[in-house]
C-alpha positions as CSV (number, residue, x, y, z in Angstrom):
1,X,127.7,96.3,87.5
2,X,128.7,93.1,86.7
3,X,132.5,92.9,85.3
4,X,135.2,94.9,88.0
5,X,136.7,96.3,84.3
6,X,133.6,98.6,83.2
7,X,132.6,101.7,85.5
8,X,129.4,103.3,85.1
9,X,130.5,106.8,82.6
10,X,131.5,104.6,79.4
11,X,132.2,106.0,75.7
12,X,132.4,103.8,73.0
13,X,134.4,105.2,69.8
14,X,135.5,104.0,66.6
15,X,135.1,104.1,63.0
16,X,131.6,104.6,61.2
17,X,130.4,101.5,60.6
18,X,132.1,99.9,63.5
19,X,129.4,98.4,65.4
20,X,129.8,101.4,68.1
21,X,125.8,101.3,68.8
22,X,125.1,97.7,68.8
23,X,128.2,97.6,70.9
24,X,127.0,99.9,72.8
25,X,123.3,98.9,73.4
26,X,124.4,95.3,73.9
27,X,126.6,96.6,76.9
28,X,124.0,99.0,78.3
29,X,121.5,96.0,78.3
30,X,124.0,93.8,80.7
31,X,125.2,96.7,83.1
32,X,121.6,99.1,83.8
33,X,123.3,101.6,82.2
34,X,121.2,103.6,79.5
35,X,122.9,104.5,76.4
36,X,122.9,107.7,74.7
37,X,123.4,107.8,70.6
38,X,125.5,111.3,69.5
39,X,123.6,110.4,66.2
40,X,120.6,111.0,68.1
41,X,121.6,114.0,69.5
42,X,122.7,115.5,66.1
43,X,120.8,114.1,63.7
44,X,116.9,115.4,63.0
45,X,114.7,112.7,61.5
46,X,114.6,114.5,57.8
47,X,118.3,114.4,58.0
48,X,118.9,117.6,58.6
49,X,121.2,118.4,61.8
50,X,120.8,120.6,65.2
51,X,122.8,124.0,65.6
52,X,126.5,123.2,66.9
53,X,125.1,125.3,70.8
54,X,121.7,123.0,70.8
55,X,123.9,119.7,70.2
56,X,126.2,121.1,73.1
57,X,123.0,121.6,75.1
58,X,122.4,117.9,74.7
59,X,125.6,116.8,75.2
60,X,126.1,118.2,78.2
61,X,122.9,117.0,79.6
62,X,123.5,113.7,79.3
63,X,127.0,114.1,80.5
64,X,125.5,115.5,84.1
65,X,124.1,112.0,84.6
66,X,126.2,110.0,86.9
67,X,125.6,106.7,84.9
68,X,125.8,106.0,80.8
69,X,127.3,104.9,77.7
70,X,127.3,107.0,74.9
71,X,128.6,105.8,71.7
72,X,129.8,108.3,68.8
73,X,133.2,110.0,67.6
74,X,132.3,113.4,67.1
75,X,135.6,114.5,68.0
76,X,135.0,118.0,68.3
77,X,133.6,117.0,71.8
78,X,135.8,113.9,72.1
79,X,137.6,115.4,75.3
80,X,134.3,117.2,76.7
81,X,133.3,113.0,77.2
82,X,136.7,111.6,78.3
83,X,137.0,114.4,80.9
84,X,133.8,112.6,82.3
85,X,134.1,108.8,81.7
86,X,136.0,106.1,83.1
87,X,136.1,103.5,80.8
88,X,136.5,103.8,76.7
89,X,135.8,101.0,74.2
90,X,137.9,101.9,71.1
91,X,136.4,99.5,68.6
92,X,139.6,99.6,66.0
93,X,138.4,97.9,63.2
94,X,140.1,97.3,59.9
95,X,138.4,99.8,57.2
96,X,136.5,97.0,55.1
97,X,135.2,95.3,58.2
98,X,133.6,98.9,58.8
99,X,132.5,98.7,55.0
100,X,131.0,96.2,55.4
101,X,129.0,96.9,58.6
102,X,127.6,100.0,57.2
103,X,126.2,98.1,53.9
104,X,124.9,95.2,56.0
105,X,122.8,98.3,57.5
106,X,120.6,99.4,54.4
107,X,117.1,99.1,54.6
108,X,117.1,98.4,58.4
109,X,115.3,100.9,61.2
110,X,118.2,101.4,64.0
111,X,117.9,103.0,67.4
112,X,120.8,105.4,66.8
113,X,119.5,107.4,63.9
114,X,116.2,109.1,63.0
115,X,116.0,107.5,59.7
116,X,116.8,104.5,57.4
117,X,119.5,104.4,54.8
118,X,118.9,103.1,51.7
119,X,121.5,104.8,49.2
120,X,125.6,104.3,49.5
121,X,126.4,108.2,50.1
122,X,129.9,108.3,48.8
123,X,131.6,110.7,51.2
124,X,130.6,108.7,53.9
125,X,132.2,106.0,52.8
126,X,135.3,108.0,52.1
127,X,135.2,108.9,56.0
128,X,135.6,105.4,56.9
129,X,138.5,105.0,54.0
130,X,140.8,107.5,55.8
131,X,139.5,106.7,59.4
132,X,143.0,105.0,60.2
133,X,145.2,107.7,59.1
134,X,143.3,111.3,59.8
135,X,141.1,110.1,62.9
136,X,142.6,107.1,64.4
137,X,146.3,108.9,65.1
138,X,144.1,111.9,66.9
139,X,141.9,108.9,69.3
140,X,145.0,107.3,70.1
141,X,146.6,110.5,70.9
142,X,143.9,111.0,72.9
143,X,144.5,107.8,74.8
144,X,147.4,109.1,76.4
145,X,146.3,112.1,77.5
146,X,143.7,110.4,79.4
147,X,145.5,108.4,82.4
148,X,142.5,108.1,84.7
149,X,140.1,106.3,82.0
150,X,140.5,102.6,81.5
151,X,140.7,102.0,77.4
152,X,139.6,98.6,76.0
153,X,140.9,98.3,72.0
154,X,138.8,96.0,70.6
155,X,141.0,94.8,66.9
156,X,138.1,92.4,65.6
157,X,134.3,91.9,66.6
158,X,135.7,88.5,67.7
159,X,137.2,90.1,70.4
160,X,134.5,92.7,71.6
161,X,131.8,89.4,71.5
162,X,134.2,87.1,73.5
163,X,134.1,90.6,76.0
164,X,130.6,90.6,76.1
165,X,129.9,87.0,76.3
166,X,132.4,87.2,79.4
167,X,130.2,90.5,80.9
168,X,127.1,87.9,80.4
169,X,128.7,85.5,82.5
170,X,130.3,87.9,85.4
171,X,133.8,87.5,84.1
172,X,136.5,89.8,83.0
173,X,137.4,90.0,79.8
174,X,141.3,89.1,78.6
175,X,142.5,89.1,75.0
C-alpha cells in the first residue's frame, strides 16, 4: 500500500453519478486491491436484478476477503460494509456535477454495470435530485457512528484527483 491514509477494506459512496467506480477502479489500480461493483452484484445484464438473499450472498462474499474496495450506496447494507472497512471515500458532489457525470456516460460500456445506457430514465435522475436531502443526512449520520473508519469527503473531483495524483506519487493526501 502506498499512502499511510488508505487501509486495505475501503468503501467508496456517494451520489449516482458521482464517479464512485472510476474512483474506485483508479484507486484499486494504485494500491493491489481488487474492486468490487454493488452494481455488479445487483444488476443482471438484461437489467433485471437478483433476489434481495442472493445479492446478500454476494455481498457477504466479498466482504470475507481481507483486502478490497467496493464502490456503491445501497444503503440497505451500508452498515453490513462499514462494520468491515477501514477507510470510506464519501465522494459529496454537488447534484449537477452528478448530472452531468451520468449523461457524459451514455453510449459508453463500463465495468460496473452489465449493460450500456442509452435513454435518460427520469427517476433516476430524480434520485440524484434529492440525494443531498433524503440520503446524504443518513451517510453523514452514518459517519459518526463509525469511529474506527477513517472518512475522506471528497467536495469536487478536483479534490479526489489531487488525492490520487498524490497516491501515484506515495504521498498523503491534504485538502
Amino acid at each position: 500500500m502506498r499512502g499511510p491514509l488508505v487501509g486495505e477494506r475501503v468503501l467508496v459512496i456517494g451520489s449516482p453519478g458521482g464517479g464512485k467506480s472510476t474512483f474506485a477502479r483508479r484507486l484499486g489500480k494504485l494500491l493491489g486491491l481488487p474492486v468490487v461493483h454493488l452494481d455488479q452484484l445487483f444488476w443482471n445484464s438484461d437489467r433485471t436484478t437478483v433476489s434481495r438473499e442472493e445479492f446478500d450472498r454476494r455481498l457477504d462474499r466479498a466482504l470475507e476477503g481481507d483486502r478490497w474496495i467496493i464502490d456503491g450506496n445501497y444503503q440497505r447494507t451500508m452498515k453490513r460494509r462499514l462494520e468491515r472497512c477501514r477507510t470510506v471515500f464519501f465522494l459529496d458532489y454537488p447534484v449537477e456535477v452528478c448530472l452531468q457525470g451520468v449523461r457524459a456516460r451514455f453510449g459508453r460500456p463500463r465495468e460496473d454495470i452489465p449493460w450500456v445506457e442509452t435513454l435518460e430514465d427520469p427517476e433516476f435522475l430524480q434520485l440524484i435530485q434529492e440525494f443531498p436531502e433524503k440520503t446524504r443526512p443518513k451517510i453523514l449520520a452514518l459517519k459518526e457512528q463509525t469511529p474506527w473508519a477513517e472518512w475522506v469527503v471528497f467536495s469536487s473531483r478536483e479534490e479526489a484527483d489531487r488525492f490520487l495524483e498524490g497516491e501515484e506519487q506515495g504521498q498523503r493526501f491534504s485538502p
